[in-house]
GUVOMI-568034 format. One line per 10 residues: number of its first residue (from 0); their letters; for each residue x, y, z of C-alpha. Coordinates in steps of 0.2 Angstrom, whole numbers, plus 5000, padded with zeros to 4 digits. Layout:
BEGIN
NUM> a> X:Y:Z; ... $
//
This chain:
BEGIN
0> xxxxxxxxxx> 5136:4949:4950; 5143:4964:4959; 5130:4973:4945; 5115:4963:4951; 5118:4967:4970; 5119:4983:4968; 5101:4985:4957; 5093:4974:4968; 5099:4984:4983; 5094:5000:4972 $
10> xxxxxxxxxx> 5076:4994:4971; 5075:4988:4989; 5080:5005:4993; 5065:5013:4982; 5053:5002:4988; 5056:5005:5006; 5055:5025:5002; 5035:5024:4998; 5025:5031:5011; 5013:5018:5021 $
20> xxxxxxxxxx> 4999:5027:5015; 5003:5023:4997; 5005:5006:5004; 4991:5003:5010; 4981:5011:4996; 4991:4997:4986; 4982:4984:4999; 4966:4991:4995; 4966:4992:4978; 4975:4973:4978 $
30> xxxxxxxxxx> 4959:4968:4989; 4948:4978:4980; 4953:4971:4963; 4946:4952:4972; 4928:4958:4974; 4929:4967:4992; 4918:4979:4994; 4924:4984:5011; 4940:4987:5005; 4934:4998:4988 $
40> xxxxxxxxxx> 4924:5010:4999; 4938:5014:5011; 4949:5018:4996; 4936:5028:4989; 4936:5036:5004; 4955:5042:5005; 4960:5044:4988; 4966:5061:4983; 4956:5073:4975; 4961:5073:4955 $
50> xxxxxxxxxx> 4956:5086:4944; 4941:5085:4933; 4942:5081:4917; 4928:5086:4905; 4924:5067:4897; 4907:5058:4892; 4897:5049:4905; 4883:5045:4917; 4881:5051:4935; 4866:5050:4948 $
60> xxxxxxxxxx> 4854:5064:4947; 4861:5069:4964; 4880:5066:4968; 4876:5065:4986; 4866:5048:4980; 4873:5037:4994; 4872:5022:4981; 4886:5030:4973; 4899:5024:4982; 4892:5006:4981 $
70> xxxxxxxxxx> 4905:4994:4970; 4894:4987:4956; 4900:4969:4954; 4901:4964:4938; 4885:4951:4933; 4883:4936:4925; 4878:4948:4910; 4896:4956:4909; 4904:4939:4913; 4895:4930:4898 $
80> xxxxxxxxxx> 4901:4947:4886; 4919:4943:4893; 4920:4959:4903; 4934:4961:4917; 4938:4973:4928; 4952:4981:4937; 4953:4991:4952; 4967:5006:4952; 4973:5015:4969; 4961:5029:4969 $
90> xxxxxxxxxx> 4947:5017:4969; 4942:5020:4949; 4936:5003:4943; 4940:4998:4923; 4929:4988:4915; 4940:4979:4900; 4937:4969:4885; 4946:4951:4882; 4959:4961:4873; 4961:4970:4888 $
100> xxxxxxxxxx> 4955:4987:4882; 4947:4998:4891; 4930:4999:4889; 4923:5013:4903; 4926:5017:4922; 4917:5019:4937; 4925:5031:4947; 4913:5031:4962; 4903:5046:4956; 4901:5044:4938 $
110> xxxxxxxxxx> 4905:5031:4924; 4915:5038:4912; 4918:5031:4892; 4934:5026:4884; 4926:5017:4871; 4909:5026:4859; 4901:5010:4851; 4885:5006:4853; 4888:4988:4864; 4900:4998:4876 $
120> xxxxxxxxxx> 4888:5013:4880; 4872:5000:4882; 4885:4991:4894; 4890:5006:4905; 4869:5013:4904; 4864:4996:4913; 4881:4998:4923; 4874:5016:4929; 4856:5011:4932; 4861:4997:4942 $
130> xxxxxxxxxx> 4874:5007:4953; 4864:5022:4952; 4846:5020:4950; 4834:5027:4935; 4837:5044:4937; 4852:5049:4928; 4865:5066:4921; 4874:5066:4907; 4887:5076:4901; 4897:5078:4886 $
140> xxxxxxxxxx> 4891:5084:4871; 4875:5086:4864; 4876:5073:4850; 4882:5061:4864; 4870:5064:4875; 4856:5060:4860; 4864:5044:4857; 4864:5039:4874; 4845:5044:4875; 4840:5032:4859 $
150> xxxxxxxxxx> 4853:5019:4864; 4844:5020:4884; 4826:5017:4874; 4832:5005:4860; 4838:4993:4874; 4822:4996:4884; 4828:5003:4897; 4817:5013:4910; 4827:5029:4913; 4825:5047:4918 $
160> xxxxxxxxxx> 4835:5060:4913; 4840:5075:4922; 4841:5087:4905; 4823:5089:4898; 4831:5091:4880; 4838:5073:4883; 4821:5066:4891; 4811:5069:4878; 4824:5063:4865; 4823:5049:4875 $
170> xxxxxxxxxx> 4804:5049:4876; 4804:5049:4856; 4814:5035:4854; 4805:5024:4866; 4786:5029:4857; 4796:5024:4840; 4802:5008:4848; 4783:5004:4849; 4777:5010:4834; 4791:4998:4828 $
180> xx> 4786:4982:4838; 4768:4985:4831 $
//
């Protein structure tokens, strides 16, 4: 009993050591998590710089694209495929699977990939051109970058991309997408 007391106080004691900046970043994320796109663009907007990390995904043609910052709510579309999402405290939002598994994340700027089959990638594509518009950067490797090309025209999707390598991929596997339906 003495034991419980004493962990108890021990976590009282911790929590009570956070700063209330972290708190309130918690709030945000907590209110964020439930749709508010108020509270997602002010954690955006205070959330410490990270390091970059050299991953595959989409971002706006231009950074400064003020649409970037807009929180993408999940649609019916992702809703039917069982998609949820989960907001952390520097404002990156996870889209997961029904197992729970992390399927790509918007972190304000870019979408990033956890997950490389075909289903996921078309899902973050529509993600991006919705949150971002048609024009669209890649990066990651070249072989990526192809198969986001083919898998952008294969769905029928009206996209520009900022590498002309990767456009005219792109324009090549929407002229054979016609030839197909022919």
């Amino acid at each position: 009993r003495a034991q419980r007391r004493q962990h108890e106080r021990e976590r009282m004691l911790s929590a009570s050591r956070r700063k209330p900046s972290e708190e309130f970043l918690d709030f945000l994320a907590h209110c964020a998590e439930r749709g508010d796109t108020q509270a997602l663009t002010e954690l955006r907007r205070q959330r410490l710089p990270t390091p970059a990390e050299q991953k595959e995904g989409l971002s706006p043609f231009d950074a400064r694209t003020p649409a970037a910052d807009v929180f993408a709510t999940p649609t019916s579309d992702f809703l039917m495929r069982g998609i949820r999402y989960r907001v952390d405290s520097r404002g990156h939002v996870s889209y997961l699977d029904d197992t729970k598994n992390r399927l790509f994340t918007d972190t304000g700027r870019a979408v990033d990939f956890a997950q490389r089959d075909r289903a996921t990638r078309e899902l973050g594509l529509r993600l991006a051109v919705e949150k971002f518009g048609p024009r669209l950067a890649l990066y990651g490797s070249d072989t990526y970058k192809a198969e986001m090309a083919a898998i952008a025209a294969q769905a029928g999707l009206r996209v520009t991309f900022v590498e002309l390598s990767v456009q005219q991929h792109y324009e090549k596997a929407r002229f054979a997408r016609f030839l197909d339906r022919k």
